[in-house]
TIGU-502143 format. One line per field, with one value per residue (C-alpha): residue number from 1; residue in one letter; x, y, z. Coordinates in steps of 0.05 Angstrom, whole numbers, plus 5000, padded with zeros to 4 digits. Layout:
% residues N
i: NUM	... $
aa: A	... $
X: X	... $
Y: Y	... $
Z: Z	... $
This chain:
% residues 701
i: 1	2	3	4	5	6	7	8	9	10	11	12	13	14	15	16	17	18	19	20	21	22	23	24	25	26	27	28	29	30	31	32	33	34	35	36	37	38	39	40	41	42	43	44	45	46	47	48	49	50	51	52	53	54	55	56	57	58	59	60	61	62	63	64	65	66	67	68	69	70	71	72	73	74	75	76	77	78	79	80	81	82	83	84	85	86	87	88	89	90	91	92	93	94	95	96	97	98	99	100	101	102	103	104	105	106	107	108	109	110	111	112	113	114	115	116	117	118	119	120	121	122	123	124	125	126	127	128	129	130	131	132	133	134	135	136	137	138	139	140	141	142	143	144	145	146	147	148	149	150	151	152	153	154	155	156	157	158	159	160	161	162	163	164	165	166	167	168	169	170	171	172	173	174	175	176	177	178	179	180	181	182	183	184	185	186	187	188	189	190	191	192	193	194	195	196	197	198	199	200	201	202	203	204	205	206	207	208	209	210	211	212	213	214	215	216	217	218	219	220	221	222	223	224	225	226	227	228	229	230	231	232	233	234	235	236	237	238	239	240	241	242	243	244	245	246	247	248	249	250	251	252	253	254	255	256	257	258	259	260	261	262	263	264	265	266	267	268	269	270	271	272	273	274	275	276	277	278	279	280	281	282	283	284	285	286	287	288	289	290	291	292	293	294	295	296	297	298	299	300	301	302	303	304	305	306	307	308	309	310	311	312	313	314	315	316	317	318	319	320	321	322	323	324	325	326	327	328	329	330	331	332	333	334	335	336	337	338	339	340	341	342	343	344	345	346	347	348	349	350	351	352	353	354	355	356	357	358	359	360	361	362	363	364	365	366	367	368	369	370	371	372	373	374	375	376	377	378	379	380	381	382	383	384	385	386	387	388	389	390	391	392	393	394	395	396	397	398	399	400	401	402	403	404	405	406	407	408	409	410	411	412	413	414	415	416	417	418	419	420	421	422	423	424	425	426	427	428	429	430	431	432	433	434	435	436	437	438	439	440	441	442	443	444	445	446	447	448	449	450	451	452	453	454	455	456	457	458	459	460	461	462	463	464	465	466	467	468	469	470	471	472	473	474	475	476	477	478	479	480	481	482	483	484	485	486	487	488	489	490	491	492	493	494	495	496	497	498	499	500	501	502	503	504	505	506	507	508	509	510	511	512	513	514	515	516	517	518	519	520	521	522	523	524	525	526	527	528	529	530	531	532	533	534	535	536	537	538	539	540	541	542	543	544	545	546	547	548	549	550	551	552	553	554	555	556	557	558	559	560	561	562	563	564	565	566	567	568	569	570	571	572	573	574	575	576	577	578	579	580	581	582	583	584	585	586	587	588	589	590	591	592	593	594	595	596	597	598	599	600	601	602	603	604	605	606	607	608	609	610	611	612	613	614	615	616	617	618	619	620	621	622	623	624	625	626	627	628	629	630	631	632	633	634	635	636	637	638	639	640	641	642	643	644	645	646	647	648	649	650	651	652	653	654	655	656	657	658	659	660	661	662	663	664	665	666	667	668	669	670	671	672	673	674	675	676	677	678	679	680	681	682	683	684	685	686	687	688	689	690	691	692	693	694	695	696	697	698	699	700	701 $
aa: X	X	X	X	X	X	X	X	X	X	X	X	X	X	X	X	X	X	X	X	X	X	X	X	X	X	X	X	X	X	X	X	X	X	X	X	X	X	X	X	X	X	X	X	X	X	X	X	X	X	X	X	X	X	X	X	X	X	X	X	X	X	X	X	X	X	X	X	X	X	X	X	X	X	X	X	X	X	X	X	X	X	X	X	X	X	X	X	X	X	X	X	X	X	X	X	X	X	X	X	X	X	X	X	X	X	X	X	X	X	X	X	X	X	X	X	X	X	X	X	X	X	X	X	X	X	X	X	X	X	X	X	X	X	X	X	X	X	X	X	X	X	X	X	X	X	X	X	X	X	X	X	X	X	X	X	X	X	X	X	X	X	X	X	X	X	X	X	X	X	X	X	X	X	X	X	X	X	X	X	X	X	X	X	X	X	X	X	X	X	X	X	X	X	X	X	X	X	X	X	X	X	X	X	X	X	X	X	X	X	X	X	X	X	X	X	X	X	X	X	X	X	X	X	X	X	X	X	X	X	X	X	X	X	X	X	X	X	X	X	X	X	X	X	X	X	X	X	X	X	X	X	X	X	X	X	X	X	X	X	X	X	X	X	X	X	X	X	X	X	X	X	X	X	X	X	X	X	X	X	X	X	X	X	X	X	X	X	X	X	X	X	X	X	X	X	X	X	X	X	X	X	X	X	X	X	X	X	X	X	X	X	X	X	X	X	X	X	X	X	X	X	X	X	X	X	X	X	X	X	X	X	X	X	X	X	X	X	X	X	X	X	X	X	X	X	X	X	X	X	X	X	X	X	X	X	X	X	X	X	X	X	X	X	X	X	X	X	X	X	X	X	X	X	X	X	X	X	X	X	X	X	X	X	X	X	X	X	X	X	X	X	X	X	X	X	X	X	X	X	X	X	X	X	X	X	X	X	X	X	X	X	X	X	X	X	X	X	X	X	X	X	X	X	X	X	X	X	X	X	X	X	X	X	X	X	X	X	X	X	X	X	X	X	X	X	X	X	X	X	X	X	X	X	X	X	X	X	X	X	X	X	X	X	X	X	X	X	X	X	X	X	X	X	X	X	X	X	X	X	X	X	X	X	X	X	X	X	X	X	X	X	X	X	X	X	X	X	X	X	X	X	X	X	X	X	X	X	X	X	X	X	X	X	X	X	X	X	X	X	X	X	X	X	X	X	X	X	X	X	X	X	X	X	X	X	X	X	X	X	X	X	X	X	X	X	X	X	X	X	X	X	X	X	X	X	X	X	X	X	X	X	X	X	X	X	X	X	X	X	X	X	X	X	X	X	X	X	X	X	X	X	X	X	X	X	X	X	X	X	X	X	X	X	X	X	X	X	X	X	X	X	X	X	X	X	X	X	X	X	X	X	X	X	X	X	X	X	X	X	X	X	X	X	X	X	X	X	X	X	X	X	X	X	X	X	X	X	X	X	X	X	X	X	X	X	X	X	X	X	X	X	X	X	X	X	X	X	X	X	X	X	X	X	X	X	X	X	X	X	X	X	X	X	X	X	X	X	X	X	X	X	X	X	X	X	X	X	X	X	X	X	X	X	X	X	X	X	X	X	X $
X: 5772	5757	5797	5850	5869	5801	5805	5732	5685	5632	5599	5526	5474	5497	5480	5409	5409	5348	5389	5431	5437	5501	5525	5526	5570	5638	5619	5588	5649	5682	5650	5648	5722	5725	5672	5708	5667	5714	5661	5594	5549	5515	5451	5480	5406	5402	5334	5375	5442	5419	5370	5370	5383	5467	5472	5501	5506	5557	5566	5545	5569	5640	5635	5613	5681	5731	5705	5713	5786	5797	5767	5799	5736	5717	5660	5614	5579	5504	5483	5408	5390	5323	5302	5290	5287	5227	5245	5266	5192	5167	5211	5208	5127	5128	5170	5143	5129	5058	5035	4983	4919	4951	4972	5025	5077	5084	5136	5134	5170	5220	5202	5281	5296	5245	5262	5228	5236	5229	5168	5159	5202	5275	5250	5248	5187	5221	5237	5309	5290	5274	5346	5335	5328	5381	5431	5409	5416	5486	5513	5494	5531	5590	5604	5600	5645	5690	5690	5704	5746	5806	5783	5830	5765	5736	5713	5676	5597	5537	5491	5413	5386	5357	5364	5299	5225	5154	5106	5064	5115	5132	5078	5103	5109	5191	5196	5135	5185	5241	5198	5183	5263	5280	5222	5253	5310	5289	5238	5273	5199	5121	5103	5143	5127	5048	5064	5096	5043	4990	4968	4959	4933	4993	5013	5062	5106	5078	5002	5041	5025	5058	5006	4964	4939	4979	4968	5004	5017	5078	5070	5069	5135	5163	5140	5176	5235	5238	5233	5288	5341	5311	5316	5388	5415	5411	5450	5508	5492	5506	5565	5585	5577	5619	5671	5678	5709	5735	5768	5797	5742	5695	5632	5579	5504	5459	5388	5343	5352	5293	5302	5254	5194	5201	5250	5182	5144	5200	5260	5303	5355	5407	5449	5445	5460	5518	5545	5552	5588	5662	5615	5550	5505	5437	5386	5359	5310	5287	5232	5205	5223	5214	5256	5248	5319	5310	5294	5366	5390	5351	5380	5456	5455	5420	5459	5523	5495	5484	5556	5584	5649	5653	5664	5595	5566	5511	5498	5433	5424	5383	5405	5340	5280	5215	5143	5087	5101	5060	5113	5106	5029	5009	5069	5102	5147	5206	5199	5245	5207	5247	5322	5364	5433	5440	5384	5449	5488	5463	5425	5507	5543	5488	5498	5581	5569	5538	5593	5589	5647	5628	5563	5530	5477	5416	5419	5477	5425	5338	5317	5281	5229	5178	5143	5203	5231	5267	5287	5336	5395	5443	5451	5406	5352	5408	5479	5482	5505	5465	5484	5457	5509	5563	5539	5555	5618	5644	5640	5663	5737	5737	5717	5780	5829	5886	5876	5820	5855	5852	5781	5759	5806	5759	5693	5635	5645	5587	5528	5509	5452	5432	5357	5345	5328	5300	5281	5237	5192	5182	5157	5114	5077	5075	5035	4998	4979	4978	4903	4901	4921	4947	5029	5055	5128	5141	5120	5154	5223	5218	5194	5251	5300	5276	5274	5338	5362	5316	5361	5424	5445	5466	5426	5451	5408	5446	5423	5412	5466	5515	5493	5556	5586	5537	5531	5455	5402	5328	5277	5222	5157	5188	5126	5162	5231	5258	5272	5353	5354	5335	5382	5427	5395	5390	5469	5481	5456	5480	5543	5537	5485	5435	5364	5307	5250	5176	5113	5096	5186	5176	5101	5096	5160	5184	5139	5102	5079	5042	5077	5032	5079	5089	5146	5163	5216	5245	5251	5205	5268	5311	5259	5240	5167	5105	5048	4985	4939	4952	4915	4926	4892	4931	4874	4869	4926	4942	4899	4939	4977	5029	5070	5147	5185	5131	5119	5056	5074	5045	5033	5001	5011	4992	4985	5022	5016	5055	5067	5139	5178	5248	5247	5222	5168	5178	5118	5048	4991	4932	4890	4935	4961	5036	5072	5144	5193	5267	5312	5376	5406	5475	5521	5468	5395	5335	5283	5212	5158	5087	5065	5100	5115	5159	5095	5069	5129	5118	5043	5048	5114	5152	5102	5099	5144	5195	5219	5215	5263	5309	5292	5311	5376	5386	5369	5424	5479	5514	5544	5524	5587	5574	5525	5502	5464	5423	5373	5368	5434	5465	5540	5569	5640	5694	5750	5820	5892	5907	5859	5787	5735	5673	5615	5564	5497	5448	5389	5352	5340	5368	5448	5450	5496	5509	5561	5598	5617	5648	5657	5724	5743	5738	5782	5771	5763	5825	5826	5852	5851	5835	5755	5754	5690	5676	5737	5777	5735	5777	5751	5773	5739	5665	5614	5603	5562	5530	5515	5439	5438	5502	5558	5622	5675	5719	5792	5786	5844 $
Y: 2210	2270	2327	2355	2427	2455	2445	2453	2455	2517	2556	2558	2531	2589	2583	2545	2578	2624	2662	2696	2750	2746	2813	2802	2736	2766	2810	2750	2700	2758	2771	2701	2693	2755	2722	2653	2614	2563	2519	2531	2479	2487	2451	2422	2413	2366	2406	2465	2453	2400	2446	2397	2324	2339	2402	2426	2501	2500	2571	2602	2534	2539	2614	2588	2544	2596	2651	2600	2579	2660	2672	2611	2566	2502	2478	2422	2400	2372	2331	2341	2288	2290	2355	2327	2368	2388	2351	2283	2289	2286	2253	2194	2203	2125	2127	2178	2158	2136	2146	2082	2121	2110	2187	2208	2256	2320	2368	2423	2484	2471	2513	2515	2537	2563	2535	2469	2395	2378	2324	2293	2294	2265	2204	2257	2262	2198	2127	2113	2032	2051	2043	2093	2153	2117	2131	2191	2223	2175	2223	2279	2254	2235	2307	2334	2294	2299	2380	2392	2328	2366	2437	2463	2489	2423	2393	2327	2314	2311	2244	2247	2308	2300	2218	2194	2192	2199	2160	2127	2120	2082	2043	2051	1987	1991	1991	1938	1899	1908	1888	1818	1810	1824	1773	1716	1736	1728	1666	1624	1613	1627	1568	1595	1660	1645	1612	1674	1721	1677	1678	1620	1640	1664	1642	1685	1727	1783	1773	1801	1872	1917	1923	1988	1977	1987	1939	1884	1830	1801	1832	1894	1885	1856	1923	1962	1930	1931	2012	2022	1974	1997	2069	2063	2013	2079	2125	2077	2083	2154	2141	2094	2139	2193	2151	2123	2188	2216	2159	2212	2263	2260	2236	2260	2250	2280	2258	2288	2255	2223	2146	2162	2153	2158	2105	2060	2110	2163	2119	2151	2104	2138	2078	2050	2121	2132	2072	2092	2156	2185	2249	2243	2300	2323	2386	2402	2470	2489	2530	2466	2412	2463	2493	2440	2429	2353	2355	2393	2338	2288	2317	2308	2249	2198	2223	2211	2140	2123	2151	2108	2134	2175	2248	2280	2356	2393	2403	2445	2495	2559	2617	2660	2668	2625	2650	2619	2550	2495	2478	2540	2569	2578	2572	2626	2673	2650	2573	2588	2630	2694	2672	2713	2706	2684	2621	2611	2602	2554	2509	2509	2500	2451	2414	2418	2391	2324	2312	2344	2372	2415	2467	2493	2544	2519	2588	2643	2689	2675	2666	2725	2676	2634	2611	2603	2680	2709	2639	2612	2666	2692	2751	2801	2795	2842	2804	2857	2834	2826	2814	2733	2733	2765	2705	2661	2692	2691	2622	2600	2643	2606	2540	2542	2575	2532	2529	2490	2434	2390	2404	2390	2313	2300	2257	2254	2186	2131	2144	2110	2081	2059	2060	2003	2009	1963	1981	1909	1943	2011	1978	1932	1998	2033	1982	1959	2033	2059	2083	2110	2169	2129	2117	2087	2076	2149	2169	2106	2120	2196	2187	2135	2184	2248	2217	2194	2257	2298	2251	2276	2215	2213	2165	2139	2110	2042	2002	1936	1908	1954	1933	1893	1963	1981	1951	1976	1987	1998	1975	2017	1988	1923	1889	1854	1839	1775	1713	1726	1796	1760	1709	1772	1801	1732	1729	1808	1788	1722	1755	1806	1861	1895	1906	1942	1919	1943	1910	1848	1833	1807	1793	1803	1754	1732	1765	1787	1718	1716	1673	1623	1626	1701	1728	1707	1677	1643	1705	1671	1639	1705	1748	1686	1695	1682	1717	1720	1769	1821	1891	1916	1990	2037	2094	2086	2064	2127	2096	2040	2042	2000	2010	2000	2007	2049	2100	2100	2101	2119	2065	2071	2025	1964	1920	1853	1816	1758	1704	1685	1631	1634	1709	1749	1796	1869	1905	1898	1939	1967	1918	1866	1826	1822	1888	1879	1816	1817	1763	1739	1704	1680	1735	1795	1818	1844	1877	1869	1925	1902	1967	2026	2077	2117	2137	2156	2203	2232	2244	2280	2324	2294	2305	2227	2177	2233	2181	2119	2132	2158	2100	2058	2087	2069	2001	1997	2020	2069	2121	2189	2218	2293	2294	2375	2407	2453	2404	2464	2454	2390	2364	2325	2290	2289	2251	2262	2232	2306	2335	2314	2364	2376	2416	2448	2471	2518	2526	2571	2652	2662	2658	2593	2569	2484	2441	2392	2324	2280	2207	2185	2155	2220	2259	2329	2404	2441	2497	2564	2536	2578	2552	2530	2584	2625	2657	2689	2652	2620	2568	2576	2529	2512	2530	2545	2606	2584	2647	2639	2604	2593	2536	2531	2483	2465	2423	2360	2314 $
Z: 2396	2436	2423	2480	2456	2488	2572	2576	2508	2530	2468	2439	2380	2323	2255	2247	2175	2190	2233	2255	2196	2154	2171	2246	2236	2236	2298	2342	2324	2357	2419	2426	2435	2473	2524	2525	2481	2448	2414	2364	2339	2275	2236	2178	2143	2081	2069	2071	2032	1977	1932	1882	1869	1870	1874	1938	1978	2021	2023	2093	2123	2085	2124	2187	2191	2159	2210	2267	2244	2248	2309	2348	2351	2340	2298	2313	2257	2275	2212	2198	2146	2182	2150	2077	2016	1988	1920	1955	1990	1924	1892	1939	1957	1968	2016	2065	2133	2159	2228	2261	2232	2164	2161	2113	2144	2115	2109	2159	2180	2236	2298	2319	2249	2217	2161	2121	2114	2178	2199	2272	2323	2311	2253	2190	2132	2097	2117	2121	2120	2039	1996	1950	2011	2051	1989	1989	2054	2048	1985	2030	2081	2047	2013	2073	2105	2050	2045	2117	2143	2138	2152	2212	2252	2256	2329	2300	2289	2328	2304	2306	2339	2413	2395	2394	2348	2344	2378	2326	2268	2228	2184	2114	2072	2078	2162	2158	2102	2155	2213	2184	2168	2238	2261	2215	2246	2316	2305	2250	2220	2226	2273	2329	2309	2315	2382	2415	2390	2400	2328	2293	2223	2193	2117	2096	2128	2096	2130	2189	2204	2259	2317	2312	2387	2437	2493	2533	2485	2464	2389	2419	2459	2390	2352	2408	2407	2337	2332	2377	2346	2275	2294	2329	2276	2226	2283	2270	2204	2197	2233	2194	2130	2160	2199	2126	2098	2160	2215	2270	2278	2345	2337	2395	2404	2450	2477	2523	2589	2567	2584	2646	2623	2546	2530	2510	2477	2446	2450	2486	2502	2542	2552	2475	2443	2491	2477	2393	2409	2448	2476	2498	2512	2534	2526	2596	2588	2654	2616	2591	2647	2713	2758	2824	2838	2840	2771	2745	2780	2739	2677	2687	2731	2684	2635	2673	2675	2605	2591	2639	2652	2582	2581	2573	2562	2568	2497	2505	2561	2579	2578	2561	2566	2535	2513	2498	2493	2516	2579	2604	2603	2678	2712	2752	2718	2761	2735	2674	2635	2641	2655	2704	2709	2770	2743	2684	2741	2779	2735	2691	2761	2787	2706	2722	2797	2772	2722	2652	2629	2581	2571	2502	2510	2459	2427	2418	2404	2397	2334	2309	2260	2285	2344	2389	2380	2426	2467	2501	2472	2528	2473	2455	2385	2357	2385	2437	2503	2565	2643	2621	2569	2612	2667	2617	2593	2675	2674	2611	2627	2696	2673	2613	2671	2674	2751	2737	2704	2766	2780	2712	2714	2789	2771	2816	2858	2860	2887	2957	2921	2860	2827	2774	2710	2665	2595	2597	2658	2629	2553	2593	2638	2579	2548	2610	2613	2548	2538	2617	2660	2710	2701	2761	2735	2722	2786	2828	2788	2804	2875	2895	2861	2894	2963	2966	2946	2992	3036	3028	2983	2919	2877	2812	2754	2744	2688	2704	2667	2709	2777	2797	2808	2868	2933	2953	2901	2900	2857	2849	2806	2784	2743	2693	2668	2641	2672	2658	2686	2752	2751	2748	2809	2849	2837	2862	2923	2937	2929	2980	2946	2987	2952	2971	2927	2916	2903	2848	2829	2763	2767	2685	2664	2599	2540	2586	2617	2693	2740	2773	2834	2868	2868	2806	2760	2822	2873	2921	2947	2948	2985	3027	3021	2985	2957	2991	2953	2905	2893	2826	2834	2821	2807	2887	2910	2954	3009	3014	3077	3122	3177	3182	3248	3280	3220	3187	3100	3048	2994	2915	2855	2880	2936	2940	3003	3034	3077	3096	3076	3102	3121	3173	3174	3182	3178	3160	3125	3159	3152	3188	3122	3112	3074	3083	3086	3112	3086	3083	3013	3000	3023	3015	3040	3012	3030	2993	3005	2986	2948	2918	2964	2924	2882	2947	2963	2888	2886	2946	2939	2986	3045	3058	3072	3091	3148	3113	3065	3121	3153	3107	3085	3163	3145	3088	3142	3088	3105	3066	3031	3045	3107	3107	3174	3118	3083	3031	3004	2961	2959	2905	2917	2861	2871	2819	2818	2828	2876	2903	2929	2952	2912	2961	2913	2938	2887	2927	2931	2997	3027	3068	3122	3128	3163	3126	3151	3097	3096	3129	3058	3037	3081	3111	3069	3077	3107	3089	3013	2955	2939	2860	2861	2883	2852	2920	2963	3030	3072	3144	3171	3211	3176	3111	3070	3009	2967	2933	2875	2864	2884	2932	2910	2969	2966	2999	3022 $
């Protein structure tokens, strides 16, 4: 269970055994507590501790945790059994993973670390699906757990790095063993097996071979599938292993707010790693995502999603600068690559405004080996501090001031609008789209999100098994889901659910099956209409165009048009053919829009289809919860037994000046109250001053 002595957990990354040097340790666990850091994380590397088969150093770690005990500091311990010692890689040669070209994995230096056993992204240089490496990395495990279960500076354990693997892994002969086990599994035998895949020369299960090409076919959706609940099924293994030894510590994870778009390719399954832990987390880098506000945004609020009402940090943040990298070559010097202080605190405040409660700078200090030196530290190359680490150190004492006890208890309320997401749809584009530039999900899922919040609205990411909580939601890009995850929809709005759907709802159904009949999968009847023609282009599908209410919109994807059944027709595109359908089902609405114009909105930055998406927030009838007069500026609404209030979020370089009109459910600001931050700050009433990137929290009542 989470622990309760810390009010809010706010530290830094420290020891990644490469650095930082041993006689600087005592002195950093010491400004640390000085500067109101309660909590370090440190890389607990199996490369790194077991030197030989048994033989265990524990020494700089058993430091790490007696310093942190001394200094009043709690240690998170990540485990690292993905960085593999040198003498299991050769001792277990057979059981090294193999990319789709048949390439081995090799052992490589770890660019956070700088030191070795680390291979691609978060799977490891070994297969965990072999027995002999799973015992392995188990006995690892286990001592480890053992040695520190009981140690009195111990916070809990962090599972599986950044949650999620490589691309094109794994081929070996074990996962290929376990893929045909969890096909009997799901198929019973080889005749329905042949009939699904639409292969019929099986003889054994072992002709069956994991798809090497990546297209739309049902294998390929199997393969998928399989690699997520394969790579997941050993997170709860390690969990499993350490809950074993130690039942009361907290076990966290954290991804990287990746489930849009790499839950298909990289698995990053928000949702499904949240769901194995009591604290989930995520790295957001504005050096290596950009700083365009809409994008910090991204970061915490999908994460809030997957946690679904859990406590949840931000386990990774910037707090220095970056060089060199890939991410940031050609951008502007300003777009994270040189960190100011006043960038820590906004893009922490902006983190704290969407929910997270608790912050962990990736670095205390940069590493001084490697390609990434000098990143990401608040403190200097030497443990000197800076003005970024005395940033830091402002809001770590304000965030673990008692007065902010009741601010801390407030969680942001539920967005007006929800956005869909369907793992099902983003496997299927991946593989629709797999050898081409075009990626119309990405950009549909980004676009609906950033024009709602260009709105003024707060947009959730709702999973589509969580959409009974939401009373409007919008479907952007829905190709393909399965023929039960509409029955779910066609019951939200029968019962009273408003939905605002794009272009070709469930075109792609079960395994990936065309529906004769458009819409599909029975949605004809929901939407009231038919399809007429569809236009699957989306290399061109910016010159697609309708009209809606007398605005001129900007379309892309595809174009799906209609003729009307039961509902009534709302617009139409350029060339006269039907675009959008109104209708009314059970106790609910919908809406269905005949292309994509949320990738419109996204390929051009916002410039089109401003006033649509205004228009059709109109449409919905809800009412905003924080309307501001300064477009600039964003407000989130938190909402506590013991207080509510009102976060007002200006990203930008200049002072602004906004009205606030809150929702009547909501209440009013109270005037002549004490602000939550600025510290000393007093409302007293009208308008109110935003200082430049920064944050005013406001008591609401």
């Amino acid at each position: 269970m989470v622990r309760d002595d810390i009010q809010f957990p706010y530290g830094a990354v420290y020891f990644r055994k490469s650095n930082p040097p041993q006689e600087h340790w005592d002195r950093d666990y010491g400004v640390a507590a000085e500067d109101g850091l309660n909590v370090f994380r440190h890389w607990f590397m199996w490369g790194a501790i077991e030197t030989a088969p048994g033989v265990y150093d524990w020494e700089e770690y058993d430091r790490q945790l007696d310093l942190a005990a001394k200094k009043g500091i709690r240690t998170i311990i990540a485990e690292m059994t993905q960085t593999v010692p040198d003498w299991a890689v050769r001792k277990y040669a057979h059981a090294i993973q193999i990319t789709s070209d048949g390439r081995k994995l090799s052992s490589n230096m770890g660019v956070s670390s700088a030191t070795g056993g680390f291979g691609k992204n978060g799977g490891g240089v070994l297969t965990l699906n072999c027995p002999e490496v799973r015992e392995a990395a188990g006995r690892f495990l286990t001592a480890m757990a053992k040695r520190y279960k009981d140690h009195p500076a111990l916070y809990g354990y962090d599972i599986w790095n950044e949650c999620n693997y490589a691309e094109d892994v794994d081929y070996s002969s074990y996962t290929k063993a376990a893929f045909r086990t969890w096909l009997k599994a799901k198929y019973g035998n080889l005749k329905a097996l042949a009939k699904a895949w639409y292969r019929y020369s099986y003889a054994e299960w072992d002709d069956i071979e994991p798809p090497v090409q990546m297209a739309a076919y049902p294998e390929c959706i199997d393969w998928l599938q399989f690699k997520r609940e394969n790579f997941y099924e050993q997170m709860q293994w390690r969990i499993d292993t350490i809950r074993s030894v130690d039942s009361k510590c907290l076990i966290a994870a954290h991804g990287v707010s990746g489930a849009i778009p790499d839950m298909a390719a990289h698995g990053c399954d928000d949702w499904l790693a949240a769901s194995k832990v009591e604290l989930y987390g995520y790295t957001w880098i504005q050096a290596r995502k950009g700083t365009e506000p809409w994008k910090t945004w991204y970061g915490v609020d999908i994460n809030r999603a997957a946690a679904r009402g859990k406590p949840f940090w931000h386990a990774e943040r910037q707090a220095g600068p970056l060089w060199l990298q890939p991410q940031v070559i050609g951008r502007d010097k300003e777009d994270g690559r040189v960190a100011e202080p006043e960038d820590i605190r906004i893009w922490s405040l902006m983190s704290l405004a969407g929910g997270a409660r608790g912050m962990m700078n990736l670095r205390y200090r940069p590493l001084l080996d490697g390609p990434l030196f000098g990143a990401f530290g608040a403190y200097g190359m030497d443990g000197s501090r800076t003005p970024r680490s005395e940033m830091q150190a402002s809001l770590g004492k304000w965030a673990n001031d008692p007065a902010q006890a009741n601010l801390w208890a407030a969680k942001p309320v539920r967005g007006e609008i929800g956005i869909i997401v369907v793992r099902e749809t983003q496997e299927w584009d991946y593989l629709l789209n797999h050898d081409r530039k075009e990626k119309p999900y990405k950009d549909a899922m980004w676009g609906a999100y950033r024009a709602f919040l260009d709105q003024g609205v707060q947009p959730d990411w709702v999973h589509i098994d969580d959409i009974d909580s939401y009373r409007v939601l919008y479907f952007p890009y829905p190709i393909m889901f399965t023929s039960e995850q509409a029955d779910r929809l066609k019951t939200w709005v029968e019962n009273g659910g408003t939905l605002i759907c794009e272009a070709c709802p469930g075109y792609f159904g079960d395994r990936g099956h065309v529906g004769q009949q458009q819409p599909n999968l029975g949605l004809d009847v929901m939407f009231g209409a038919r399809q007429v023609d569809v236009e699957y282009m989306p290399d061109i599908g910016d010159r697609i165009r309708f009209n809606f209410g007398g605005r001129d919109v900007q379309g892309g994807g595809m174009l799906q048009s209609y003729e009307v059944t039961r509902g009534k027709a709302r617009g139409t595109f350029d060339d006269g053919r039907l675009a959008v359908v109104e209708n009314g089902y059970g106790e609910g609405r919908t809406l269905l829009i005949g292309t994509n114009p949320s990738v419109g909105y996204f390929t051009t930055n916002g410039k089109a289809n401003r006033a649509f998406f205004g228009a059709l927030i109109d449409w919905t009838s809800i009412e905003r919860h924080a309307a501001l007069s300064n477009t600039a500026l964003f407000a989130r609404v938190h909402k506590g037994e013991n207080g509510s209030f009102v976060w007002l979020v200006n990203p930008t370089r200049e002072t602004q000046m906004t009205e606030v009109r809150l929702a009547e459910a909501h209440g009013c600001i109270q005037g002549a109250k004490a602000a939550s931050w600025p510290p000393g700050h007093h409302y007293q009433g009208g308008k109110v001053e935003v200082p430049a990137r920064d944050v005013v929290i406001l008591q609401i009542g």
